[in-house]
Structures are given as structure tokens and as C-alpha cells.
C-alpha positions in Angstrom: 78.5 -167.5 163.5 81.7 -166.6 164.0 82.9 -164.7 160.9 87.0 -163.7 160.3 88.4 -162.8 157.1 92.1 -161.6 156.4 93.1 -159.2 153.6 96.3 -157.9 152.5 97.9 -158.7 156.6 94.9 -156.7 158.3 92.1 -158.3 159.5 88.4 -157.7 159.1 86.4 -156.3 161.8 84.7 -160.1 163.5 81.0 -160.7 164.1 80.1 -162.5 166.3 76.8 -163.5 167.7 77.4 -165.5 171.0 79.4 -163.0 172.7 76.3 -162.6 175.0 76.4 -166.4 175.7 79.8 -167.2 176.0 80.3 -167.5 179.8 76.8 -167.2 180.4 75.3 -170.7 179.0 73.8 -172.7 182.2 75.1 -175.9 181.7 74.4 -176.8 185.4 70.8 -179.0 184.0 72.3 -179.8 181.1 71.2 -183.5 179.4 74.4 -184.9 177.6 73.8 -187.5 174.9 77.1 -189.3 174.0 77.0 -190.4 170.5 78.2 -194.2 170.8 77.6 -196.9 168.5 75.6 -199.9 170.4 77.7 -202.3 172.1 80.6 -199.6 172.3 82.9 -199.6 175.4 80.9 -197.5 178.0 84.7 -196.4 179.0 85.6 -195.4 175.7 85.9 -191.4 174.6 83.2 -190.0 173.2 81.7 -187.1 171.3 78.4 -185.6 174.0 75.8 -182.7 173.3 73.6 -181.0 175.4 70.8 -178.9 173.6 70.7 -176.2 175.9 68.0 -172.7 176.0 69.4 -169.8 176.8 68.0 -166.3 178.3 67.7 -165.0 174.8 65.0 -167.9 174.1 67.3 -169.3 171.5 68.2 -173.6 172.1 72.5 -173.7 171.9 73.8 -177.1 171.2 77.0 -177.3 173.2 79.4 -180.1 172.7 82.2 -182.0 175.0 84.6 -184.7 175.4 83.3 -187.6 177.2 86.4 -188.2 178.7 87.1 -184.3 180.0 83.5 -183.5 180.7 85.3 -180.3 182.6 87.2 -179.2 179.5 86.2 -177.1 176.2 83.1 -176.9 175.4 81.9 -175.9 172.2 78.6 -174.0 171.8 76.7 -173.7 167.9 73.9 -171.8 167.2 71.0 -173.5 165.4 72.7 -172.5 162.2 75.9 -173.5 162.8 74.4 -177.2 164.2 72.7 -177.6 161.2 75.5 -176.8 158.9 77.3 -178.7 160.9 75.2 -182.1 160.7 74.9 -181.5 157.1 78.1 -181.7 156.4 79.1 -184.6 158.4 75.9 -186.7 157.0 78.0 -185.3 153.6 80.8 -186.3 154.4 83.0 -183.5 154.9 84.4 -185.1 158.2 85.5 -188.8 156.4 89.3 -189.8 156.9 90.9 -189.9 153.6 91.2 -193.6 153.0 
């Protein structure tokens, strides 16, 4: 995780535990699943992860646009996947209606 906290202007010393990965996940194997409802256009832009192992033993889920498969990618530890999940199944994510 990726921890940053601000107090009075200054800013907290950050932790972060991926700064071995970053740059250094293979995504060159990598099995993308694009979250698509059935029947949905196969043109369309989509949400894709990859659950990818690293040298450290530990599985990354990395996440990209369907549509720029060359852009950003995002990497979450197992933690930050879950917690993730969790709060989209929670609803966190919802537009306002």
C-alpha cells in the first residue's frame, strides 16, 4: 500500500511496498480478463486484469484500459485487490443517482 498523509503543509515520510515491482512487473505472458457483461460490444472500452507473479513470489493484479492496452497500468497487492473488490461489491464505486 501506498500510504501518504499531510500535516500542518509537511508531509509524512511515504511507504511504499511496490517500489521493487514498479518497472519490474513481466507483463510480457500476461492473461488479461476484460470484465464485459455478455452480449456487450466486443469494441467497446473495457476495464482488463492480469493476475500476474512476481520474483518476490507474491501474485500482483495489474489493471488496464481495454482501449489503450499500452497506457497506465495499475498494479495492487493482494491487499489492496481485495479491498478493492470489497468495496466495489459495497458499493463505494455506485454513481450517485
Amino acid at each position: 500500500m501506498l500510504y501518504l498523509a499531510l500535516m500542518s503543509g509537511d508531509s509524512a515520510p511515504i511507504y511504499d511496498d511496490k517500489a521493487h515491482v514498479r518497472g519490474n512487473l513481466d507483463l510480457t505472458n500476461a492473461e488479461w480478463q476484460r470484465a464485459a457483461e455478455p452480449g456487450a460490444d466486443p469494441d467497446g472500452e473495457y476495464v482488463e486484469i492480469a493476475f500476474v507473479e512476481h520474483t518476490d513470489g507474491v501474485t500482483y493484479t495489474a489493471m488496464r484500459n481495454s482501449k489503450h492496452p499500452d497506457g497506465t497500468i495499475l498494479v495492487f497487492t493482494p491487499s489492496e485487490w481485495d479491498a478493492f473488490v470489497q468495496g466495489v461489491r459495497a458499493g463505494e464505486f455506485d454513481e450517485p443517482w
